[in-house]
C-alpha positions in Angstrom: -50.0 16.0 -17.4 -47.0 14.4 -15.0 -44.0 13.5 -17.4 -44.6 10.2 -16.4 -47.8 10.1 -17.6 -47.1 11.1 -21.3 -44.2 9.3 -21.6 -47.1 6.1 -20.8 -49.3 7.7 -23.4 -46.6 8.1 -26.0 -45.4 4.6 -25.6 -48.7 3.3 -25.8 -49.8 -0.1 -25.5 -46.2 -0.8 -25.4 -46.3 0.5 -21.5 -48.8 -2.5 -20.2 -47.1 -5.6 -19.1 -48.5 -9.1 -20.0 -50.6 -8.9 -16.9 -51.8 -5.0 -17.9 -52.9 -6.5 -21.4 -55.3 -9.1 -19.6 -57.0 -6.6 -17.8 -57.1 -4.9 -20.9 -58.8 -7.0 -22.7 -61.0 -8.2 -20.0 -61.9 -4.8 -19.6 -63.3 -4.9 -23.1 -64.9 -8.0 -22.8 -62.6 -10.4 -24.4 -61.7 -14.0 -23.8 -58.2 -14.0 -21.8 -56.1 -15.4 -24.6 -56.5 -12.4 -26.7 -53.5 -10.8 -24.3 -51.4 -13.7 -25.5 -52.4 -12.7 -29.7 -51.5 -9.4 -28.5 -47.7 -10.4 -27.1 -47.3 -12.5 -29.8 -48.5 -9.5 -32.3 -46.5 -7.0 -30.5 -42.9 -8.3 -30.0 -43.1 -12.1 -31.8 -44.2 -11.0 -35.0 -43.1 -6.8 -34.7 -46.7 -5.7 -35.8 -46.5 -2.2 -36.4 -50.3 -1.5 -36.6 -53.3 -3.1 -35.1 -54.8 -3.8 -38.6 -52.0 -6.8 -38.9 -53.5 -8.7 -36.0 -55.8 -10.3 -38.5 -56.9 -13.0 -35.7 -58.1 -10.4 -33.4 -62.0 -9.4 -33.7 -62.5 -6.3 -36.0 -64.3 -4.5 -33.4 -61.3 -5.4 -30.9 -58.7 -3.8 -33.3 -61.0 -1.0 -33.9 -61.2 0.0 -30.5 -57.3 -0.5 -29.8 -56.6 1.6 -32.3 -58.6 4.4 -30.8 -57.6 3.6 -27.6 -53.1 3.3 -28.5 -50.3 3.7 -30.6 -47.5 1.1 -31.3 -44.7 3.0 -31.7 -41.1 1.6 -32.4 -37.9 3.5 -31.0 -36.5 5.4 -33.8 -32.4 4.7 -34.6 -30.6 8.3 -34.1 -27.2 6.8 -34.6 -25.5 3.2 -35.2 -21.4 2.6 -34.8 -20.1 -0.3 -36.2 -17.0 -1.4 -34.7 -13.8 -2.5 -37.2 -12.5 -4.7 -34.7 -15.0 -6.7 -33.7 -18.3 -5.8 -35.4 -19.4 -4.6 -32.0 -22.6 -2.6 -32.5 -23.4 0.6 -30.5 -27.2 2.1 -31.4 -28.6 5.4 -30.0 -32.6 5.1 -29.9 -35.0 7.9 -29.5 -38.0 6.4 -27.9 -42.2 8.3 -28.5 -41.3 11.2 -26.0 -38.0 12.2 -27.6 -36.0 10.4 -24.8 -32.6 9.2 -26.6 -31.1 5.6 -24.9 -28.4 3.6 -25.5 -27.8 -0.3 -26.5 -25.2 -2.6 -27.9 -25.3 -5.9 -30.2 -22.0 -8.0 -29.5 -21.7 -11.0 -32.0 -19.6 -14.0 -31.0 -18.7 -17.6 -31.8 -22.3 -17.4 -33.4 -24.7 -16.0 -30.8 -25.7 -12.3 -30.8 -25.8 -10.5 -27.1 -27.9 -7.3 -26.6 -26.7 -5.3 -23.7 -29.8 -2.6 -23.2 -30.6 0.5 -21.6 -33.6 0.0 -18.4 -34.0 3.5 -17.7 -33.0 7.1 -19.6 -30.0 8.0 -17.6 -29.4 7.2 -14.1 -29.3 7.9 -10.7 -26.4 6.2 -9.3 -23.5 9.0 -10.2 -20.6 5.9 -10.5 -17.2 8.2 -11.1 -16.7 6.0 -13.9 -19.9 5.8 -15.9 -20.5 8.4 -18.8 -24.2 7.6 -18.3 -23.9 9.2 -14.4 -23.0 12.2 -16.0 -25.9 13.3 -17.5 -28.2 12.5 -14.6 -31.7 11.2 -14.7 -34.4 11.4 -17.6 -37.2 8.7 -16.3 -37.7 4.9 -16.1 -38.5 3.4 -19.4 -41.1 0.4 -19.8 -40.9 -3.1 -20.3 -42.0 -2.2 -24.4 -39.3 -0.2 -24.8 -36.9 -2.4 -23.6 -38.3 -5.1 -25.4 -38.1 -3.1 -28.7 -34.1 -2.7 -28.0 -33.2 -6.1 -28.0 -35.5 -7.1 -30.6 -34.5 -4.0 -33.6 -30.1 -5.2 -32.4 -31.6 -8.8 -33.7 -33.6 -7.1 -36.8 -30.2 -5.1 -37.5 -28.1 -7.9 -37.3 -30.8 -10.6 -39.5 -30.3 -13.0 -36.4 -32.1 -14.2 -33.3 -30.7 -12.4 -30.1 -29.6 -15.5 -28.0 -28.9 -13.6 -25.2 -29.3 -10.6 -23.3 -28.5 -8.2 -20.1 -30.0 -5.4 -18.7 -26.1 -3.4 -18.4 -27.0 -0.6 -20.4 -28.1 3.1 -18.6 -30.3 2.8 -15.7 -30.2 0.8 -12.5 -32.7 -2.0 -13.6 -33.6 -2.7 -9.8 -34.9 1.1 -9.1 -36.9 0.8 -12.1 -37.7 -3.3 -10.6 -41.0 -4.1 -12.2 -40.6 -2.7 -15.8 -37.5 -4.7 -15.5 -39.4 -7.6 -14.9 -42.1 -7.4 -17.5 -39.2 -7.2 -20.1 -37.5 -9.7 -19.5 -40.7 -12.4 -19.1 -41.9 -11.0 -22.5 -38.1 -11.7 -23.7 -38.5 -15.1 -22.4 -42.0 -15.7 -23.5 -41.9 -18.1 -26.9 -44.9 -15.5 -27.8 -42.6 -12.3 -27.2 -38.7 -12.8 -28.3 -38.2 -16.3 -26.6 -35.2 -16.0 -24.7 -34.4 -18.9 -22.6 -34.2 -17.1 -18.3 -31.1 -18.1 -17.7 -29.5 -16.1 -20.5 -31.4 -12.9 -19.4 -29.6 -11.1 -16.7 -29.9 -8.3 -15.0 -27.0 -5.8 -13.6 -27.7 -4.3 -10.6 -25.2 -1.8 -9.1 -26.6 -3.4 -5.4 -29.9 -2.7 -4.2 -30.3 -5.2 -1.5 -33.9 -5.2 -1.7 -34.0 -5.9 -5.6 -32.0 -8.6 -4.9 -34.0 -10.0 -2.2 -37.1 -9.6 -4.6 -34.9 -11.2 -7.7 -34.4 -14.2 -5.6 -38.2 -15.1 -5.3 -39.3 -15.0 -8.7 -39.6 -18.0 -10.2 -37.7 -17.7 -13.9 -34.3 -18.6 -13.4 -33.0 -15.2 -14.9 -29.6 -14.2 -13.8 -27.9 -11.7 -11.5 -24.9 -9.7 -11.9 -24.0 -6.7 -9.1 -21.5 -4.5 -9.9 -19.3 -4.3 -6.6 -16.0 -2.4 -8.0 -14.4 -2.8 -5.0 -14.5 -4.0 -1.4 -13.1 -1.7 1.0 -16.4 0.9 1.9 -15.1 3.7 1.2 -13.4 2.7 -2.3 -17.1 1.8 -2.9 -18.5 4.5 -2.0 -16.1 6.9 -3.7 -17.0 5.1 -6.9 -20.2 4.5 -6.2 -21.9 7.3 -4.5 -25.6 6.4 -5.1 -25.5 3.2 -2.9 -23.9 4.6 -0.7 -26.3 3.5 1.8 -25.4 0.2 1.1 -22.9 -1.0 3.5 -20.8 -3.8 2.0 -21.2 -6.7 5.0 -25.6 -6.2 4.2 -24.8 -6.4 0.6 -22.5 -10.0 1.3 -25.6 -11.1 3.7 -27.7 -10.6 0.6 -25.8 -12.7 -1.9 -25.1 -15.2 0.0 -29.2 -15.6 0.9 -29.4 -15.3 -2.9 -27.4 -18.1 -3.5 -28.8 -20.2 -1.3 -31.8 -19.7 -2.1 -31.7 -20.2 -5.8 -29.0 -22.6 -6.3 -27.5 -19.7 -8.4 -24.0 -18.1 -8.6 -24.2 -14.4 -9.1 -21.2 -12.7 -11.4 -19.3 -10.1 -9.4 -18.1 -7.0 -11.7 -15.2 -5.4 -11.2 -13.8 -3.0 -13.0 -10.1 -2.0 -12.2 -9.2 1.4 -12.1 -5.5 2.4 -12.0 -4.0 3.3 -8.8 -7.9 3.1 -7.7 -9.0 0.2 -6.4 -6.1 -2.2 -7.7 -3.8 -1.8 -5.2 -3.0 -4.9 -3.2 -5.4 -3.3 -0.4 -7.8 -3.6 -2.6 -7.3 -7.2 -3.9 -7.3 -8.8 -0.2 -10.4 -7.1 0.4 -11.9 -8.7 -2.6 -10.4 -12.2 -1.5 -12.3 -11.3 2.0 -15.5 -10.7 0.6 -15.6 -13.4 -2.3 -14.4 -16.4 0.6 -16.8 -19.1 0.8 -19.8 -17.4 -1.4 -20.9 -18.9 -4.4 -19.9 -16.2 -7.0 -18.2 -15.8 -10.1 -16.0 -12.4 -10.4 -15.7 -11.1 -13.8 -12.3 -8.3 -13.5 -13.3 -5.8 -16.5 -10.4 -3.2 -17.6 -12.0 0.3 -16.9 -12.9 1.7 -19.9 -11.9 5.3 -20.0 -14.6 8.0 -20.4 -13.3 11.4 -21.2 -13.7 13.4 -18.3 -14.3 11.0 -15.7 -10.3 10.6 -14.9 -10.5 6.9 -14.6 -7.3 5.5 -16.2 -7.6 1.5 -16.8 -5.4 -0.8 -14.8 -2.5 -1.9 -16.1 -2.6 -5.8 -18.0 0.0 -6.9 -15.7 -2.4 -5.7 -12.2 -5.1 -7.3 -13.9 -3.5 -11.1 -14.1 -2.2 -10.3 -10.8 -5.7 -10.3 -9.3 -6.8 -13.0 -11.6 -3.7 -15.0 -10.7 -4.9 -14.5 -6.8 -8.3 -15.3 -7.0 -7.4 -18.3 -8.8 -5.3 -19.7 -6.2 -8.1 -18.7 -3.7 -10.6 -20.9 -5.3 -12.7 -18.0 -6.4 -14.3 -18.3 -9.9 -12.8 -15.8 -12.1 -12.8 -14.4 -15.6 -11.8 -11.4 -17.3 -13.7 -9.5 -19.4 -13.0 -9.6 -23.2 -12.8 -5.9 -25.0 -15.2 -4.9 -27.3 -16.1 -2.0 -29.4 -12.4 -0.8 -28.5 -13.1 1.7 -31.7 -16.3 3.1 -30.9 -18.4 5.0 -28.5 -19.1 1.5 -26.6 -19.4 2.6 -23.2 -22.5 3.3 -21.3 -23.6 6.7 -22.1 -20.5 7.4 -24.3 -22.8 8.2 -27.4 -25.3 10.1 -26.0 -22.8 11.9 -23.8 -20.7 12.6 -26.9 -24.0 14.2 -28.9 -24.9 16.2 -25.9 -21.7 17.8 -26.0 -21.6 18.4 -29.4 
């Protein structure tokens, strides 16, 4: 059997979208709204067993629980942070697959950052989870689960969430998508759109395809820097991705939607925060509706990324602020524990 194909059979009904569980039941013969009971089982209410689903048919649950299993990623490790109360969880998922996400609590709201596919493609110089290559895409149940066992941990509703864990949500585009609508659903985790957003580190056709859909979820594109071949030092994976195409993209998304997309940058000493570097960035951020968020690196052993300095970082806040460009810089979290992508998993690997 393709690895893909028992990964789908060991996440079980878990793998089907909203759309998959209406076939489903129609398949079987059911009115439509039993794929609704079965969201609303599934990720609303956490069933772990088709025998809860007491307002499904007997015969129904019968057959789905020939037919599937429900299983629930199982926590390998959890890091509680002394500074912050930062949360970083290792998962393993049905197949043995381990994955990564993080709960951050503030000012009373509870933000899951979480993990779209089991390591990634992309190979960013600066990214534990590049490191360790690719494992597979996960499904839109599994990503789900993350979010929703952070919330269980932390005995709160998540109020937000982002798809900025490992993985590059846009290769893995329609999993992606069927997570987050069951996040949003009131049935599934009900998570208003526009405080789902997904990270992308650039794919200009995900981008073209986020801007038609009709939630108002939100983008974030990690650019890192804007001279081409800082980029695509850092970046090797989208390479391909020249950094004028990527501009054109934006700008059509913003237009489009009305929406400001964040700009991530994380500076990288003697990298890409030179003063080169920062008129570049002025270039590229003129007259487009963004927001850039400046991020001090986080250093991941063996990587030889070494932060930027607090003084280079006000100096490109201090810039872009006088050039009318929205800005913001990143607040530190989980300082004390393994809280970068990848960092954990990396870190038990070695070990």
């Amino acid at each position: 059997m393709p690895e893909a194909a028992e990964a789908r059979t060991a996440v079980g009904i878990k793998a089907l979208g909203q759309d998959e569980l209406l076939w489903l039941v129609e398949s079987l013969d059911q009115p439509a709204y039993r794929a609704n009971q079965l969201v609303r089982w599934l990720y609303g209410r956490r069933a772990t067993s088709f025998d809860e689903m007491t307002d499904l048919p007997v015969k129904l649950r019968e057959t789905l629980e020939e037919r599937f299993a429900i299983p629930r990623p199982t926590l390998v490790e959890r890091q509680v942070s002394e500074v912050d109360e930062t949360r970083k969880y290792l998962w393993r998922l049905a197949d043995g697959v381990e994955v990564e996400s993080v709960g951050l609590p503030a000012n009373g709201r509870l933000t899951v950052c979480f993990s779209t596919q089991a390591g990634c493609a992309m190979r960013c110089s600066f990214c534990a989870t590049g490191r360790s290559g690719f494992v597979r895409d996960l499904f839109c149940g599994e990503m789900t689960d993350q979010v929703a066992l952070v919330g269980e941990d932390f005995g709160t509703r998540v109020s937000n969430a982002v798809a900025m864990g490992q993985g590059e949500p846009f290769a893995n585009y329609d999993a992606v998508l069927e997570g987050l609508r069951i996040m949003n659903s009131p049935l599934g985790l009900g998570i208003g759109a526009r405080h789902l957003t997904v990270s992308t580190c650039g794919l200009t056709s995900g981008i073209r395809r986020f801007a038609d859909e009709p939630e108002q979820f939100t983008l974030a594109v990690s650019l890192h820097s804007a001279v081409q071949a800082t980029r695509d030092h850092l970046m090797p994976g989208v390479r391909a991705v020249a950094l004028p195409v990527l501009r054109r993209s934006l700008d059509d998304y913003a237009l489009k939607t009305g929406r400001r997309p964040t700009l991530e940058y994380a500076l990288i000493d003697g990298v890409n925060d030179t003063d080169e570097e920062l008129e570049a960035l002025v270039g590229f951020c003129r007259g487009l509706l963004c927001h850039v968020n400046l991020i001090p690196a986080n250093p991941v052993p063996g990587t030889g990324v070494t932060r930027a300095t607090a003084e280079r970082v006000r100096e490109f806040e201090r810039v872009l602020d006088r050039s009318w460009i929205e800005t913001s810089v990143r607040e530190e979290r989980g300082t004390d524990i393994d809280a970068a992508c990848g960092q954990l998993r990396q870190r038990r690997v070695a070990d």
